[in-house]
NUKEGU-666732 format. One record per residue (C-alpha): residue in three letters; x, y, z. Coordinates in Angstrom, 2 decimals, always signed. Last residue first. Example, Ala and Ser with C-alpha at 12.3 -4.5 7.8 and 13.67 -1.06 7.14 Angstrom:
<nodes>
residuo	px	py	pz
SER	+13.67	-1.06	+7.14;
ALA	+12.30	-4.50	+7.80;
</nodes>
This chain:
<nodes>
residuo	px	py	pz
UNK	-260.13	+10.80	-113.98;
UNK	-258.76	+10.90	-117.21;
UNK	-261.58	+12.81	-118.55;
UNK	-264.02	+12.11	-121.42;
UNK	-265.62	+15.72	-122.76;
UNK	-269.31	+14.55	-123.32;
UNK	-271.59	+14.54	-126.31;
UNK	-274.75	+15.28	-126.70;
UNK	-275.04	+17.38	-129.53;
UNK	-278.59	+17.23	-131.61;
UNK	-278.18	+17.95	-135.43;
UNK	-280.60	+15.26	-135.92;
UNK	-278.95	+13.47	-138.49;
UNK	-281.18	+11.25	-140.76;
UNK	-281.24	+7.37	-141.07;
UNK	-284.47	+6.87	-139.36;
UNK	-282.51	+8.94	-136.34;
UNK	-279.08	+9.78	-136.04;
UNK	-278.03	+11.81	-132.69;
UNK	-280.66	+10.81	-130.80;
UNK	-279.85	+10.98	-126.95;
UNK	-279.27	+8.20	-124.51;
UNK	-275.47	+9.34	-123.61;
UNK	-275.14	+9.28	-127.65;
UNK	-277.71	+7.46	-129.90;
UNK	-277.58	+6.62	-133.75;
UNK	-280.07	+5.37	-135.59;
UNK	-280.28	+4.06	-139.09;
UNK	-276.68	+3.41	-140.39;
UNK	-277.33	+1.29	-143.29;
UNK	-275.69	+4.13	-145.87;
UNK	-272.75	+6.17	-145.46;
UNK	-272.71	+10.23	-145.67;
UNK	-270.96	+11.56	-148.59;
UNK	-267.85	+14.16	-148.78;
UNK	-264.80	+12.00	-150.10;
UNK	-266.49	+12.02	-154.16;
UNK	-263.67	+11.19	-156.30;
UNK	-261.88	+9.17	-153.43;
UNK	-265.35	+7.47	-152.17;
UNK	-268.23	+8.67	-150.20;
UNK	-271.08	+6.21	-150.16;
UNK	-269.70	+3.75	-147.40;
UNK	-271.68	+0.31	-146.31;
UNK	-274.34	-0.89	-144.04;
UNK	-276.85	-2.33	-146.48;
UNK	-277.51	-5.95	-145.51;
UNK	-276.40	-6.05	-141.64;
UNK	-278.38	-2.73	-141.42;
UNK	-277.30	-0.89	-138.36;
UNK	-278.49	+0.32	-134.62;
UNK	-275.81	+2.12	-132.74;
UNK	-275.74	+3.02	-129.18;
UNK	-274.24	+4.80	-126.57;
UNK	-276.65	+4.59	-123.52;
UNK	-273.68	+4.56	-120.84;
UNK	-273.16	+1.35	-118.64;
UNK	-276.11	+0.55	-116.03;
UNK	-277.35	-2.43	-117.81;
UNK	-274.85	-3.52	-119.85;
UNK	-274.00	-2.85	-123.90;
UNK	-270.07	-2.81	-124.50;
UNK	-268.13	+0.19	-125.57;
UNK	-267.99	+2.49	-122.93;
UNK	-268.64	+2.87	-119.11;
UNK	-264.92	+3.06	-118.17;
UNK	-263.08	+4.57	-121.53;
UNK	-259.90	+2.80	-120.23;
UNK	-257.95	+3.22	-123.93;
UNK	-257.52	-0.34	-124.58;
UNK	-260.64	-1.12	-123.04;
UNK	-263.18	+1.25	-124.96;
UNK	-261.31	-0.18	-128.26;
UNK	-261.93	-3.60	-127.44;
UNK	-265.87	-2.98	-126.52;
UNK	-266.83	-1.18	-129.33;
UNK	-264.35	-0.89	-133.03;
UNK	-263.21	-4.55	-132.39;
UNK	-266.09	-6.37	-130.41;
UNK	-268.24	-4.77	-133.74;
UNK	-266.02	-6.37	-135.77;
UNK	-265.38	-9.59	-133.66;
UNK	-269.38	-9.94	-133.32;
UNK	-269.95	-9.77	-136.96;
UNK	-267.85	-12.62	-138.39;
UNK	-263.62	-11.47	-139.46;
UNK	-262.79	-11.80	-142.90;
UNK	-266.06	-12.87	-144.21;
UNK	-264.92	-11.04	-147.72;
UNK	-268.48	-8.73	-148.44;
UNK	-270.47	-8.63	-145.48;
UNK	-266.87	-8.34	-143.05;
UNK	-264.17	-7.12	-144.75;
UNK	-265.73	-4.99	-147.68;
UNK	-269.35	-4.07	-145.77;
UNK	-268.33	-3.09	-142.35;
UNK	-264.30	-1.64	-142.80;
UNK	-266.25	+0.42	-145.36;
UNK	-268.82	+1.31	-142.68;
UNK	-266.18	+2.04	-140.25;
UNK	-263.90	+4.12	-143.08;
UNK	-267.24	+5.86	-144.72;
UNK	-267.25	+9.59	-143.89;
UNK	-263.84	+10.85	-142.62;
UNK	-262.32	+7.87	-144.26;
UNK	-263.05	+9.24	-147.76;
UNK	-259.33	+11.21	-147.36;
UNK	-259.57	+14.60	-148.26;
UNK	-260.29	+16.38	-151.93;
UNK	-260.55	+20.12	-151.63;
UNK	-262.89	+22.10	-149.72;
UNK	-265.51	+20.70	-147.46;
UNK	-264.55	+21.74	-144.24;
UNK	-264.41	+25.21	-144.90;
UNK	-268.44	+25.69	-145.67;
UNK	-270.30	+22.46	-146.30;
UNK	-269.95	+18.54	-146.25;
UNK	-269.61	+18.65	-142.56;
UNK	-266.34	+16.82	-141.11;
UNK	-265.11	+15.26	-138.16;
UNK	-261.45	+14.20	-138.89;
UNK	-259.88	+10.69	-139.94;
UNK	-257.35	+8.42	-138.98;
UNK	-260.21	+5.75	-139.32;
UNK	-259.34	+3.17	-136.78;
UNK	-259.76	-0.61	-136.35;
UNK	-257.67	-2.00	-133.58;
UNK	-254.83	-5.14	-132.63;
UNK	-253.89	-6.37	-129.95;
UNK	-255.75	-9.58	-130.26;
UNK	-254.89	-10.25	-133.81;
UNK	-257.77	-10.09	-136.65;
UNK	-257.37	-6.48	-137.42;
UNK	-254.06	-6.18	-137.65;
UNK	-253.66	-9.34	-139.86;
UNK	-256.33	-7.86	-142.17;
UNK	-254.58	-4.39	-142.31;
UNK	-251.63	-6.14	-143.15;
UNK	-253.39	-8.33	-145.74;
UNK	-255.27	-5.05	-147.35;
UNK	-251.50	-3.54	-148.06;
UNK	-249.86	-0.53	-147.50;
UNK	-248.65	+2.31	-150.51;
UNK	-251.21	+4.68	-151.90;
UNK	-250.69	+8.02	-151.42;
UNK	-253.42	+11.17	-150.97;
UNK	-251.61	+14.37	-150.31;
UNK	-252.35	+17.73	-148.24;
UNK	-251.19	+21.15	-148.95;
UNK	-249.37	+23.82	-146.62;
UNK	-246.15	+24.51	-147.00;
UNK	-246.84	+28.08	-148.17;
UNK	-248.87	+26.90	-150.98;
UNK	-246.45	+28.34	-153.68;
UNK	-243.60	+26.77	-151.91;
UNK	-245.01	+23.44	-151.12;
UNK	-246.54	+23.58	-155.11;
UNK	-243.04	+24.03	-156.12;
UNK	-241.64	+21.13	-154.57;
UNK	-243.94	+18.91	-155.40;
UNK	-244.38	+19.81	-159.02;
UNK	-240.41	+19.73	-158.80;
UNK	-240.69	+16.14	-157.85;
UNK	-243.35	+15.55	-160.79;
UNK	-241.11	+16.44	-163.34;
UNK	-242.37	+19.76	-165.37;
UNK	-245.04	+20.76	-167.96;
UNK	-247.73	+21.87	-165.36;
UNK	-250.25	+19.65	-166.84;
UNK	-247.66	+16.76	-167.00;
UNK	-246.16	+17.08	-163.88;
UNK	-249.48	+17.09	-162.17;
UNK	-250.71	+14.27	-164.32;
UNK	-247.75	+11.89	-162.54;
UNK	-248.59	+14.07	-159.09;
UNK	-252.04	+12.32	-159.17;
UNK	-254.76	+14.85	-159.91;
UNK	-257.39	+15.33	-157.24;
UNK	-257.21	+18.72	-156.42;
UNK	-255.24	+20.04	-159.20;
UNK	-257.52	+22.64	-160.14;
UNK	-257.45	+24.24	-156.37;
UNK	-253.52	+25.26	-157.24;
UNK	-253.89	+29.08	-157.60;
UNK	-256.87	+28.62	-154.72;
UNK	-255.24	+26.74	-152.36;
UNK	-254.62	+23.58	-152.36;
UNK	-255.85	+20.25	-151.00;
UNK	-255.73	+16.43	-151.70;
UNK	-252.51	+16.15	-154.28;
UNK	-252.53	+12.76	-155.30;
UNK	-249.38	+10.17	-154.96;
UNK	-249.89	+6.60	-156.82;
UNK	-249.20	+8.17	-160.25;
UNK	-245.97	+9.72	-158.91;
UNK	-244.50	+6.15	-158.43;
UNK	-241.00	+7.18	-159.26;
UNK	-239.34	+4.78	-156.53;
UNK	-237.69	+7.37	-154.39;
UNK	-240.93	+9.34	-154.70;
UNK	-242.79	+6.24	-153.27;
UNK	-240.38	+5.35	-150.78;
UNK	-241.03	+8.95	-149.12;
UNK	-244.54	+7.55	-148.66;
UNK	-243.22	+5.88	-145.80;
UNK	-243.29	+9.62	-144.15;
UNK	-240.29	+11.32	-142.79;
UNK	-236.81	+9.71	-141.80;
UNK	-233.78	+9.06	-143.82;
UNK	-234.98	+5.82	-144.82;
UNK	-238.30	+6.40	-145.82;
UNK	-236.48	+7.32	-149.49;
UNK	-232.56	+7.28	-149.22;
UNK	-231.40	+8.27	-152.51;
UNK	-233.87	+9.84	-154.13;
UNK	-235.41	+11.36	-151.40;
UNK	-232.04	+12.89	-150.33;
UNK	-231.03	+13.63	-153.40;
UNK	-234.13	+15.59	-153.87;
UNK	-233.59	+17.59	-150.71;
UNK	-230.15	+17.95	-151.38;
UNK	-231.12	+19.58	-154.83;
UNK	-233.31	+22.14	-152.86;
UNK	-230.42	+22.72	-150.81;
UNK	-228.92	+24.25	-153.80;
UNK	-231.44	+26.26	-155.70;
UNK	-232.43	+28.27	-152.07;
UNK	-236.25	+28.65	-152.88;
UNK	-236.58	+25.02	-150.78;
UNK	-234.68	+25.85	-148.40;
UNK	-236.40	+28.91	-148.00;
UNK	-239.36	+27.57	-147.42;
UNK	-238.31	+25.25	-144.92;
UNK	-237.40	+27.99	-142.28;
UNK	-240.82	+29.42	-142.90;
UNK	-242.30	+26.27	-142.27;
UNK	-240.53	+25.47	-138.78;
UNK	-236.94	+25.38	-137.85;
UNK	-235.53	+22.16	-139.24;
UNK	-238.27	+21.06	-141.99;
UNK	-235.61	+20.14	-144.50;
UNK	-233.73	+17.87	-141.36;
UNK	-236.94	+16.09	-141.01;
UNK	-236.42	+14.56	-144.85;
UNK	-238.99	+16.11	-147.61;
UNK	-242.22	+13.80	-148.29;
UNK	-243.64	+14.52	-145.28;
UNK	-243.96	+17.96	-146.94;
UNK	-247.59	+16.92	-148.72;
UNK	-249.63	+16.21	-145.27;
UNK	-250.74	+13.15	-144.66;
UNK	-253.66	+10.36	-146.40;
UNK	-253.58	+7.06	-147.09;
UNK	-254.33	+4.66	-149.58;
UNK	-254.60	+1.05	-148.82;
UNK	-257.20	+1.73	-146.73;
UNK	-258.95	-0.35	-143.55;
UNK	-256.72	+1.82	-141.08;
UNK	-254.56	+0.06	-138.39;
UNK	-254.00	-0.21	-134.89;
UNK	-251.56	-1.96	-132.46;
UNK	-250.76	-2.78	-128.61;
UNK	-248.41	-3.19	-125.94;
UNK	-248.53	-3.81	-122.47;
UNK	-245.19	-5.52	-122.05;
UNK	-245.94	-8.42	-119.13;
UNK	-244.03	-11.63	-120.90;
UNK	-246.37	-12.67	-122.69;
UNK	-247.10	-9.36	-124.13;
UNK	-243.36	-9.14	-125.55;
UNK	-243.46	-11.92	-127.24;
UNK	-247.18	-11.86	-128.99;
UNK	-245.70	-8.57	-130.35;
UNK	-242.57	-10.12	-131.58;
UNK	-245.44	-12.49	-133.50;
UNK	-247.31	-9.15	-134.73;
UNK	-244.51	-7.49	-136.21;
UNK	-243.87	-10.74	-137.63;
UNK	-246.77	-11.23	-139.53;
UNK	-247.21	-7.28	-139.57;
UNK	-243.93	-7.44	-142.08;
UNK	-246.48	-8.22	-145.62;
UNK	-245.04	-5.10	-147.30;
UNK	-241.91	-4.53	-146.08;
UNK	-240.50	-2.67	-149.52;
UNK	-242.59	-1.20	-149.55;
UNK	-245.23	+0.14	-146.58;
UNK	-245.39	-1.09	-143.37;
UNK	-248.74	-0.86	-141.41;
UNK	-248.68	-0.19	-138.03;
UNK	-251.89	+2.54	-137.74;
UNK	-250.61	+3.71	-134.36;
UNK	-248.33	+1.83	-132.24;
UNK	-249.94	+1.89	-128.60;
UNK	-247.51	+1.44	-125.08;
UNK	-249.14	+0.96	-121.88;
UNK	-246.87	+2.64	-119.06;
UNK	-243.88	+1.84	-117.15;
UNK	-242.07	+4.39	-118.16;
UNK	-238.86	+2.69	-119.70;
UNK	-241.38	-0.69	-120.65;
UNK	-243.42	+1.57	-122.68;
UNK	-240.99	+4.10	-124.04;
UNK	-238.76	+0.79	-125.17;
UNK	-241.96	-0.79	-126.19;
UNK	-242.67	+2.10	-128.74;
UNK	-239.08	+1.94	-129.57;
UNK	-239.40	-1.64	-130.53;
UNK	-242.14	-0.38	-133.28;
UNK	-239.24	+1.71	-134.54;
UNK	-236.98	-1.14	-134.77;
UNK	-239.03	-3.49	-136.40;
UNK	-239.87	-0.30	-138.89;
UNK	-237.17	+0.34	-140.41;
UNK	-237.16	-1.09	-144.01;
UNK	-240.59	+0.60	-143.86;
UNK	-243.00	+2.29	-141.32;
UNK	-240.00	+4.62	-139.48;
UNK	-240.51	+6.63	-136.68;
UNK	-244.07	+5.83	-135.32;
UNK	-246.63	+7.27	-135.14;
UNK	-247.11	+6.77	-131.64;
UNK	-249.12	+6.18	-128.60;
UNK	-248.49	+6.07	-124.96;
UNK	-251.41	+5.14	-122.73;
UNK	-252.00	+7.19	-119.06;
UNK	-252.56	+5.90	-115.76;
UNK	-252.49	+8.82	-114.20;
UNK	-249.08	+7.96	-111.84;
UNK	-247.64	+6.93	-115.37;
UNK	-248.12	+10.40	-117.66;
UNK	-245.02	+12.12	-116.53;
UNK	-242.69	+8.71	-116.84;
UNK	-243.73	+9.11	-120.39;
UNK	-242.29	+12.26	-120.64;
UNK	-239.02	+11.07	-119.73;
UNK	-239.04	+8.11	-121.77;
UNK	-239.89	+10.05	-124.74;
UNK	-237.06	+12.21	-123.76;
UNK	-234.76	+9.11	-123.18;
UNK	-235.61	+8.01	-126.62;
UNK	-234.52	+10.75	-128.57;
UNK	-236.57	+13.67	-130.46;
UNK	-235.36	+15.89	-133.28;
UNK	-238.11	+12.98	-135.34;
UNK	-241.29	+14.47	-133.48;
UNK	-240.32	+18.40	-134.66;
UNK	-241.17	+17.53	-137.19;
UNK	-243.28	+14.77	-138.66;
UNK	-241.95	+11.15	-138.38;
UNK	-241.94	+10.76	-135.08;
UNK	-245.75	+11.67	-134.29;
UNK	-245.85	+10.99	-130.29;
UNK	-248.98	+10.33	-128.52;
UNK	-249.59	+11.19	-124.97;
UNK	-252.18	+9.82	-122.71;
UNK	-255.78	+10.12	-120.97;
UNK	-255.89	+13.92	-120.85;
UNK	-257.75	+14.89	-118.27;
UNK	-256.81	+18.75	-116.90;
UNK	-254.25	+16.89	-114.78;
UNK	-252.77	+14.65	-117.38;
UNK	-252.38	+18.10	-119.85;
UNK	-250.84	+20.20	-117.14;
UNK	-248.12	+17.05	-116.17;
UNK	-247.34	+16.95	-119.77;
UNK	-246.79	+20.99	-119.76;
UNK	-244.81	+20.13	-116.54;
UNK	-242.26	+17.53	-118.27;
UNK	-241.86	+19.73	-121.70;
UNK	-240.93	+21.98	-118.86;
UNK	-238.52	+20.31	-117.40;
UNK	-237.17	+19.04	-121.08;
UNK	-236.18	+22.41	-121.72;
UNK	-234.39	+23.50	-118.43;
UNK	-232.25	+20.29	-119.01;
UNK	-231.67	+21.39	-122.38;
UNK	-233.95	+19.45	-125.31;
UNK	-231.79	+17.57	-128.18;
UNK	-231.70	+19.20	-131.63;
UNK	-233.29	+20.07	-134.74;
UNK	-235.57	+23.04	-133.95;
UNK	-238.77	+23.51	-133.89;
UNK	-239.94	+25.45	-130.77;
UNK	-238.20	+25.18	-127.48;
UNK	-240.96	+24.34	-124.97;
UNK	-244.55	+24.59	-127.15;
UNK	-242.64	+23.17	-129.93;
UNK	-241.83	+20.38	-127.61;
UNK	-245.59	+20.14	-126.30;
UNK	-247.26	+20.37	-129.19;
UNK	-245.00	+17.96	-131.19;
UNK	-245.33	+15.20	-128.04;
UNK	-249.41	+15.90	-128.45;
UNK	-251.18	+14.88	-125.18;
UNK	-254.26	+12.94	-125.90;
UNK	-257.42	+13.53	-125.79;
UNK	-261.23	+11.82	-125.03;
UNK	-264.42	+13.43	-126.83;
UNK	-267.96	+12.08	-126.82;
UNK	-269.58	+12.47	-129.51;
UNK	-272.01	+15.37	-131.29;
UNK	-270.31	+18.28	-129.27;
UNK	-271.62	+21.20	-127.44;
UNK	-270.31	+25.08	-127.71;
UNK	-269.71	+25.40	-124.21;
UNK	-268.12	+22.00	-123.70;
UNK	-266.18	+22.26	-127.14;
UNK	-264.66	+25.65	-125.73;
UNK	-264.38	+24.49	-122.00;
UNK	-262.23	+21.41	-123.13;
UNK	-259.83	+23.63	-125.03;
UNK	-259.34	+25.81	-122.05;
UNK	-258.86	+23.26	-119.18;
UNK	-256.55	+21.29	-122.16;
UNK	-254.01	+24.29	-121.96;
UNK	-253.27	+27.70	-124.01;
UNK	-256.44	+28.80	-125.02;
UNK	-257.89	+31.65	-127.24;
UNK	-257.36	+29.96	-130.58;
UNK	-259.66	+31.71	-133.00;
UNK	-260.52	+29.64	-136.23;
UNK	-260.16	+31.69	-139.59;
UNK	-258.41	+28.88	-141.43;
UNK	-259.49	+25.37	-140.13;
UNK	-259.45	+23.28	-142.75;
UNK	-256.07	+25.46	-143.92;
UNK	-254.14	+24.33	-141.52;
UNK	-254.00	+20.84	-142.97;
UNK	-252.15	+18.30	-140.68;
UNK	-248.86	+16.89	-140.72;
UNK	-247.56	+19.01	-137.76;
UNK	-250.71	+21.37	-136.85;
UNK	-249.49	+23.25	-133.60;
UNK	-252.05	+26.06	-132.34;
UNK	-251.12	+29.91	-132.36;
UNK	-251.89	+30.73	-129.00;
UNK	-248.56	+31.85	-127.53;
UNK	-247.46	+28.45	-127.89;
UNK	-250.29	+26.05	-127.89;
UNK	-251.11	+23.08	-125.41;
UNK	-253.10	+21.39	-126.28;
UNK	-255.25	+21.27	-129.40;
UNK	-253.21	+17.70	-129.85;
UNK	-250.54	+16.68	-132.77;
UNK	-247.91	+14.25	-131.49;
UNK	-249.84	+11.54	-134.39;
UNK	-252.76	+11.32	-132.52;
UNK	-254.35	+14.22	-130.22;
UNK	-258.22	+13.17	-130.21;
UNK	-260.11	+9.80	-129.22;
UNK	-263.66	+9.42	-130.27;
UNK	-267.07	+8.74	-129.35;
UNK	-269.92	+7.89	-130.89;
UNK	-269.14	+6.90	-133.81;
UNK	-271.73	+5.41	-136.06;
UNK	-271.13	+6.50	-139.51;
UNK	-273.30	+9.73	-139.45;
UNK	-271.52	+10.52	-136.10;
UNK	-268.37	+10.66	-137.59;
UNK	-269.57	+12.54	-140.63;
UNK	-271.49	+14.98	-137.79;
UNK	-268.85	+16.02	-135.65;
UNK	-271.75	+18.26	-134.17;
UNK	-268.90	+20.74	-133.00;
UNK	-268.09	+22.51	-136.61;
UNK	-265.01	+24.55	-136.56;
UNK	-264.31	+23.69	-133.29;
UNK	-264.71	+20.09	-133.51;
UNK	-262.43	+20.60	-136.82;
UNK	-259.63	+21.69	-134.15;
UNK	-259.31	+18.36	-132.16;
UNK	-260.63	+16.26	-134.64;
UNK	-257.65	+14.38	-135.58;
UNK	-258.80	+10.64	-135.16;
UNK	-257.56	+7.41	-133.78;
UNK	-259.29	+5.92	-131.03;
UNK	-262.41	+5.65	-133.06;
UNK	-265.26	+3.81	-131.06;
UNK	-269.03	+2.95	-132.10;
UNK	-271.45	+3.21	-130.42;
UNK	-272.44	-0.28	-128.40;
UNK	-274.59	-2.32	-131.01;
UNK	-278.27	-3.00	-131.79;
UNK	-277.89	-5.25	-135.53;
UNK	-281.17	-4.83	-137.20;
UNK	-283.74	-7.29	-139.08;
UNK	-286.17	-5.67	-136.69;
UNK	-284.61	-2.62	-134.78;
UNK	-288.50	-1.14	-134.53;
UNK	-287.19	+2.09	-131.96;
UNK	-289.74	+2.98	-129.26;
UNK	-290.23	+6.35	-127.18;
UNK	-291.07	+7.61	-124.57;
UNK	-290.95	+4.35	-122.82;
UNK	-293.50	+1.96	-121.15;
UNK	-292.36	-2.05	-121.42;
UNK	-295.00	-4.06	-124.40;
UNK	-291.97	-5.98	-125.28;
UNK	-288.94	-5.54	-122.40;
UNK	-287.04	-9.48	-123.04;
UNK	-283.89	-8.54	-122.07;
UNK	-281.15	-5.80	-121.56;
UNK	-282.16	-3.16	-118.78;
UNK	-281.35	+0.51	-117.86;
UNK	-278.80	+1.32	-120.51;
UNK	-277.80	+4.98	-119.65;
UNK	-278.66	+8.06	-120.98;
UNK	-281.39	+8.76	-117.85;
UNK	-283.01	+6.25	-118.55;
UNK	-282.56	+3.72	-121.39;
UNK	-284.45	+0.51	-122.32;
UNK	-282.73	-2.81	-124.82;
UNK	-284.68	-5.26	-126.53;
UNK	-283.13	-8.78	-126.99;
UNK	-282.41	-11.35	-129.99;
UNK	-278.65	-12.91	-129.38;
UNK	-275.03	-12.17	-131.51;
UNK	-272.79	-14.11	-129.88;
UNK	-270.08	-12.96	-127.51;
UNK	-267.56	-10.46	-129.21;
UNK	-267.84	-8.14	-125.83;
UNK	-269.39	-5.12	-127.75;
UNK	-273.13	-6.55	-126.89;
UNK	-274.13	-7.81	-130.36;
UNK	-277.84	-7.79	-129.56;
UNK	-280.12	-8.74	-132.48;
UNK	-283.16	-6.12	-132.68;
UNK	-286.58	-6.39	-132.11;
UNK	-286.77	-3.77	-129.83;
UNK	-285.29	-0.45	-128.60;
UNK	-286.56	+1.24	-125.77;
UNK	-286.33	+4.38	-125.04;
UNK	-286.91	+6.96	-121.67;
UNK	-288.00	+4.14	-119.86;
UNK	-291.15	+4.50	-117.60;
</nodes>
C-alpha cells in the first residue's frame, strides 16, 4: 500500500517536457510510481483535478540561514511552494563565526535579535536546525565575508600569507561538514577588500568537492561586464562552476543582460561552466549602508559610525556618492542617490525611534524630518547603529525576462523564511519572502505568457536542482524524493505586497516535503520534514 497518492492531476515533471494527466504514489517519502494508479491502496488520496502536480519547488537564492533558527518551519517559503532551499548567498553564511558572534554583511541583525550563536562551523549549525527540525530541505554555502572576517576581520586590505591559509582551511571545514559551494558578496564589506587571486585561491579549496561558486557580484552598473567576467575568471582559475547571482544591471545599463547573456553563450561553448539568476522584482531589497562606498565601512560598524559622526569624512562620503555613484563600489542603488531619486529608496526596518518611517520613501523621509534626504540617510545609520534595511527600485522586468528565458539562467526570490508573528514580522521587508514564486507564477506566466508552464516550473524544479547538484531533486521519477507541489493554474498568485509584505499566497493547495504534508487544502500544517542537504 502507498503511503499517498495523488490523482487527477496534470504532471509537469520538472524536466520542461509537456504537461501530461497521471497520478503519482509515495512510500517511504519518495515517488514510488508515475502512471495510471486509480483505485491503487494508499493512506491517503489527494483530488489534484484541474491541478498542476509539480516537483517542490527550488530557491537557490535565499538568506535563511539565521531566520531558520528563529523560526525552523520556514513556513512563508513553504506556504509558496518551496521545498527546499539554498542558504549562504551574497558571502553571508551561518558558518563559520568569529568567536560566536555571527557575520550579517547586508543583512538585518535585528530579525534575529536575541538568537544564541553557540557554533563556530557548519557541523554545529547543521546540528541546531537538525535538532530543532526544519520545514524544507536546507543546502549551504560557504560565506567569502564569513570566512575573511572570520580570518582577519574587516579591514581594507589584502590577506597575509598566514591569513589567506586559514581563510583556505575554514573553506576546507565548511566543504567537509557539506557545504555545496562558496558565494562571495563583493559589494558589501569586507567582500569588496578582496582580489581576484584570493577568490581564486579559495575557490581552488572547494574543487576536489565539487563545489559551485557564486557571487554578488562587484559592480551591477556601468561595471558590470567586467564584474560578471570576474565570476568566470574565479571559475575558469579554480576550475569550478561559476554562478552570478541575481545579474540584473541597474541605470544606467539597463537592458545589458542581452549581452551579458550573449558573452555568456561564449564562454559556455567553449567549456566555462557558468551560469545566472535573477529576481522577478523591479524593486529590491539590501541593507541601508550599501549606499556608503566600501572604504566608509573599513573596519566594521563601529568603525563606520564614527565616520559618519566625524563632520568631515561624512562630507567625503557624500561626495563620494555624489560623484561616483555604483562606481566606487557598494550597491547599484548607489546610482540612485547620485541621481536624486530618493522617492524610489524606502526605508524597510528601524528601530523603535525610527519604526514610523517604515515604509516612507527617503523623499518623505526628508520631508517629515525637515532635512535632505542624504542626511536622513546618514543620520538614521547613526541613530540605528548601522543597522536598517532599504527597499529601492532600480532593474528592469525585460532583464529579468531575458534571465529567465535563457538556458543559464534561474528564478530566485532573495528572500528569508519568515512567520508573520513575533521578531520576524517587524518592519516593512521585501514581499518576496511570501509571494516572489507565485508572483513570478501569475504576472509572467498566467498573466503575460512570457515563458508556458512547463519552462517555469522546469525553471524553479528540475533546472535549479541541476545547477546546484541537488541529486534526487527537482524533477518527478519514480524512486527520486517525494517533494511535491500541487497548484491552481487559475489562482496561483501572491497576496502580500509592499504595503502589506507579510501574507501567505493563494493557489498553493498542498505542499509535500520527503513525502510529508507540509501544506495541506491550502493550510500549513506546521509539520517539519525537512532535511540538511550535504555535499556528499
Amino acid at each position: 500500500m502507498y503511503d499517498l497518492l495523488v490523482t487527477g492531476g496534470r504532471l509537469l515533471d520538472g524536466t520542461g517536457a509537456p504537461a501530461r494527466a497521471a497520478d503519482v504514489a509515495v512510500h517511504d517519502g519518495r515517488v514510488a510510481a508515475i502512471g495510471d494508479l486509480a483505485g491503487s491502496p494508499a493512506g491517503s488520496t489527494v483530488d489534484a483535478a484541474g491541478r498542476f502536480v509539480a516537483p517542490g519547488f527550488i530557491d537557490i537564492h535565499t538568506h535563511s540561514d539565521l531566520t531558520l533558527l528563529v523560526e525552523g518551519r520556514a513556513s512563508s517559503s513553504v506556504a509558496q511552494g518551496i521545498t527546499t532551499q539554498v542558504v549562504g548567498n551574497c558571502g553571508v553564511s551561518a558558518a563559520p563565526t568569529r568567536d560566536y558572534e555571527p557575520y550579517y554583511g547586508p543583512l538585518d541583525p535585528a530579525m534575529t535579535r536575541g538568537l544564541d550563536c553557540d557554533w563556530t562551523g557548519f557541523d554545529g549549525y547543521f546540528a541546531r536546525l537538525e535538532d530543532q527540525g526544519i520545514g524544507t530541505n536546507v543546502a549551504a554555502l560557504v560565506g567569502h565575508g564569513n570566512v575573511r572576517v572570520a580570518a582577519m576581520g574587516w579591514d581594507d586590505r589584502e590577506a597575509t600569507p598566514a591569513e589567506l591559509a586559514r581563510m583556505r582551511q575554514l573553506t576546507a571545514r565548511a566543504m567537509e561538514d557539506g557545504a555545496v559551494g562558496l558565494s562571495s558578496g563583493l559589494a558589501y564589506a569586507p567582500g569588496p577588500y578582496a582580489p581576484l587571486d584570493e577568490l581564486v585561491a579559495l575557490g581552488q579549496v572547494i574543487a576536489p568537492f565539487g563545489g559551485i561558486y557564486t557571487s554578488h557580484i562587484r559592480n551591477q552598473t556601468k561595471g558590470i561586464a567586467e564584474a560578471v567576467a570576474e565570476v568566470t575568471a574565479v571559475a575558469e582559475g579554480a576550475g569550478v562552476a561559476g554562478h552570478v547571482s541575481h545579474m540584473q544591471p541597474g541605470s544606467p545599463m539597463l537592458g545589458a543582460t542581452a549581452g551579458l547573456l550573449a558573452d555568456l553563450d561564449a564562454l559556455r561553448a567553449r567549456g566555462v561552466d557558468v551560469s545566472c539568476d535573477a529576481i522577478p522584482y523591479t524593486i529590491g531589497s539590501t541593507t541601508l549602508k550599501s549606499l556608503l562606498p566600501p572604504w566608509a565601512l573599513d573596519g566594521g560598524d563601529e568603525a563606520l559610525l564614527r565616520r559618519l559622526r566625524d563632520p568631515e569624512q561624512r562630507r567625503a562620503i557624500q561626495a563620494d556618492t555624489l560623484a561616483h555613484g555604483a562606481e566606487s563600489g557598494g550597491s547599484r542603488k548607489r546610482n540612485l542617490a547620485k541621481e536624486g531619486a530618493w522617492d524610489r529608496i524606502w526605508l524597510g526596518s528601524a528601530g523603535e525611534a525610527n519604526a514610523y518611517l517604515t515604509g516612507l520613501s527617503f523623499a518623505e523621509i526628508g520631508r517629515t524630518r525637515g532635512q535632505d534626504p542624504h542626511d536622513a540617510v546618514l543620520d538614521i545609520l547613526v541613530e540605528e547603529e548601522a543597522r536598517p534595511w532599504m527597499l529601492a527600485e532600480d532593474v528592469s522586468e525585460e532583464d529579468f525576462l531575458n534571465i529567465a528565458r535563457h538556458d543559464a539562467g534561474g528564478v530566485i526570490s532573495d528572500g528569508f523564511s519568515l512567520i508573520p508573528e513575533g521578531v520576524l514580522a517587524e518592519g516593512k521587508h521585501h514581499p518576496r519572502s511570501y509571494g516572489a514564486f507565485p508572483y513570478f507564477l501569475r504576472r509572467f506566466i498566467r498573466d503575460q505568457g512570457a515563458l508556458t508552464w512547463e519552462q517555469a516550473v522546469h525553471k524553479l524544479t528540475g533546472h535549479a536542482a541541476a545547477r546546484f547538484r541537488l541529486d534526487g531533486r527537482g524533477v518527478l521519477r519514480e524512486g527520486a524524493w517525494a517533494d511535491l507541489v500541487v497548484f491552481d493554474p487559475e489562482t496561483v498568485g501572491e497576496t502580500a505586497d509592499f504595503d502589506d509584505p507579510y501574507r501567505y499566497p493563494r493557489g498553493i493547495d498542498h505542499v509535500y516535503v520527503n513525502g510529508v504534508a507540509a501544506v495541506s487544502g491550502g493550510q500549513l500544517t506546521d509539520r517539519r520534514p525537512g532535511q540538511v542537504l550535504r555535499r556528499c
